[in-house]
Backbone as numpy.savetxt, mean C-alpha at the origin, in Angstrom:
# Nx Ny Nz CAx CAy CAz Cx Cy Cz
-11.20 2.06 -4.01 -10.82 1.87 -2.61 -9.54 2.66 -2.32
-9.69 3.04 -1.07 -8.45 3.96 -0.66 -7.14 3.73 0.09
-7.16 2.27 0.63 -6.03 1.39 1.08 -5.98 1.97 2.43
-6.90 2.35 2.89 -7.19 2.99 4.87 -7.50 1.60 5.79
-7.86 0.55 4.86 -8.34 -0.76 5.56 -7.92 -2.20 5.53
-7.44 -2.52 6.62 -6.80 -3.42 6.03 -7.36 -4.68 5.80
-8.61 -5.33 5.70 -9.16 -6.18 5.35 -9.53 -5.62 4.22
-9.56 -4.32 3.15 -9.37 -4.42 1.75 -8.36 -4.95 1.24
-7.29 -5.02 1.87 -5.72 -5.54 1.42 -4.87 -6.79 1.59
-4.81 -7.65 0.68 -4.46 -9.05 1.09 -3.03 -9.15 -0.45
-1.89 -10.22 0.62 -1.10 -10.57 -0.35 -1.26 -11.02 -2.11
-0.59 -10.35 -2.72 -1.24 -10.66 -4.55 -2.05 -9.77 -4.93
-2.37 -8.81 -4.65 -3.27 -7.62 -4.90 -2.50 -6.64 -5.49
-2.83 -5.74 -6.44 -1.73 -5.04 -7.30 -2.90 -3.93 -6.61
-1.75 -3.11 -5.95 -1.68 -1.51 -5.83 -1.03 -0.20 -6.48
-1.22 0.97 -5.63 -0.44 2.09 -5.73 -0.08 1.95 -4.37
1.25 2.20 -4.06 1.88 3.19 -2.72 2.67 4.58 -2.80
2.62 4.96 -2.05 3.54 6.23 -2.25 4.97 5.58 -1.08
5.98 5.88 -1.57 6.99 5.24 -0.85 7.31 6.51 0.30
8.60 6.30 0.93 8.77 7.29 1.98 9.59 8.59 1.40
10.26 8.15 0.69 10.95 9.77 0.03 10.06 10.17 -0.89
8.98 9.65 -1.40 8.58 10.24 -2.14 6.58 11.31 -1.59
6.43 11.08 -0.39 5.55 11.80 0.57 5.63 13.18 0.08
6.66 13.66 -0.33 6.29 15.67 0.02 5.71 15.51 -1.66
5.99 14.51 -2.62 5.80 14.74 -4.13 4.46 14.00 -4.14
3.93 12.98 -3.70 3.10 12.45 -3.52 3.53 11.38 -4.69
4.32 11.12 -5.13 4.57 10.03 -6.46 4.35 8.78 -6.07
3.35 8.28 -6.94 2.60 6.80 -6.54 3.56 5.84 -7.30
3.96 4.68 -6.79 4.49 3.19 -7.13 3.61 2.24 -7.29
3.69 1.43 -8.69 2.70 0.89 -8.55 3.81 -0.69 -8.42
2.64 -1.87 -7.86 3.13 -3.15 -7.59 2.30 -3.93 -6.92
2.72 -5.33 -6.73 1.78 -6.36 -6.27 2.14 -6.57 -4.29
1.25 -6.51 -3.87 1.20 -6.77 -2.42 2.18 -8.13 -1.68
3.04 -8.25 -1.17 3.57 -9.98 -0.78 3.24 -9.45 0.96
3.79 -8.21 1.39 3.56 -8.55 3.02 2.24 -7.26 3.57
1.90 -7.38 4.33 1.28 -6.09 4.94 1.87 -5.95 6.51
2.15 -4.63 6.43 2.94 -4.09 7.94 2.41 -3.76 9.04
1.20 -2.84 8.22 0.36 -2.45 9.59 -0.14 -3.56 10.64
-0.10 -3.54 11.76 -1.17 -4.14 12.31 -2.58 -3.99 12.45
-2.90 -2.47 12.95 -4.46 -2.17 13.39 -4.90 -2.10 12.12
-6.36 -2.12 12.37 -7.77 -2.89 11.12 -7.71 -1.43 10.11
-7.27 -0.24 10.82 -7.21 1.14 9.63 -5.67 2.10 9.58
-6.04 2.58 8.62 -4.78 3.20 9.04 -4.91 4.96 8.38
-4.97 6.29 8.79 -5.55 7.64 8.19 -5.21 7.67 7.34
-3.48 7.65 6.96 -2.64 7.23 5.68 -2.25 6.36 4.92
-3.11 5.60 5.19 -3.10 4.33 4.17 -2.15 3.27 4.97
-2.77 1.66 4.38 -2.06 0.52 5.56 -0.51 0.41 4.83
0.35 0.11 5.54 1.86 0.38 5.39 1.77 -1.38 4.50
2.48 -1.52 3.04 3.00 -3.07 2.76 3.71 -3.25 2.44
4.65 -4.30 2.12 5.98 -4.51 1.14 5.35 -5.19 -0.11
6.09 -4.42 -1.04 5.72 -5.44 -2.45 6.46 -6.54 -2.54
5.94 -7.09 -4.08 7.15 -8.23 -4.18 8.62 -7.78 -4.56
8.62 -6.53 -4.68 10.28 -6.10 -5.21 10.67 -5.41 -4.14
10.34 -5.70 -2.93 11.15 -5.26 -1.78 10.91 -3.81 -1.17
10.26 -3.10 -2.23 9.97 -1.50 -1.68 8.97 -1.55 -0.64
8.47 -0.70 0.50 7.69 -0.62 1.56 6.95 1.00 1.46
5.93 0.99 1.82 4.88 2.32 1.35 3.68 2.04 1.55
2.99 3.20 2.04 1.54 3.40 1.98 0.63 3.37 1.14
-0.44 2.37 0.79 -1.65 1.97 0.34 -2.31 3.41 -0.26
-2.09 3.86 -1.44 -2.84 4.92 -1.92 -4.56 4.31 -2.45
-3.99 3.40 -3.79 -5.04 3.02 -4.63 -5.05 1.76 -4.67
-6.15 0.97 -4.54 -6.00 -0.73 -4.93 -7.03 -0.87 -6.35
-5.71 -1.53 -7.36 -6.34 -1.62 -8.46 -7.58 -2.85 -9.04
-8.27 -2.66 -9.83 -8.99 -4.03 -9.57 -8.52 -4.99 -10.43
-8.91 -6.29 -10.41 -7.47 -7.41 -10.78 -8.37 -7.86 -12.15
């Protein structure tokens, strides 16, 4: 899954995001889901979340649990 949707994405879900300084490198973060930002149901670049360690970034990869 590609993290474009946000009913793939629910709190406790361990992802990849790419954070905001790290966009031109594409360097993925990996971590567990606590908030989701986006509102609308998709998003082109992936749905925006906060992990549980406070970082905020776009939904690359959702790993399976």
């Amino acid at each position: 899954m590609n993290g474009q949707n946000r009913n793939d994405i629910k709190p406790g879900l361990s992802v990849s995001i790419v954070l905001k300084q790290d966009q031109r490198t594409g360097k993925l973060t990996r971590g567990i889901v606590k908030d989701i930002l986006t509102n609308s149901s998709t998003h082109p670049h992936g749905i925006k979340v906060r992990l549980t360690d406070g970082q905020v970034g776009r939904v690359k990869e959702i790993h399976p649990s």
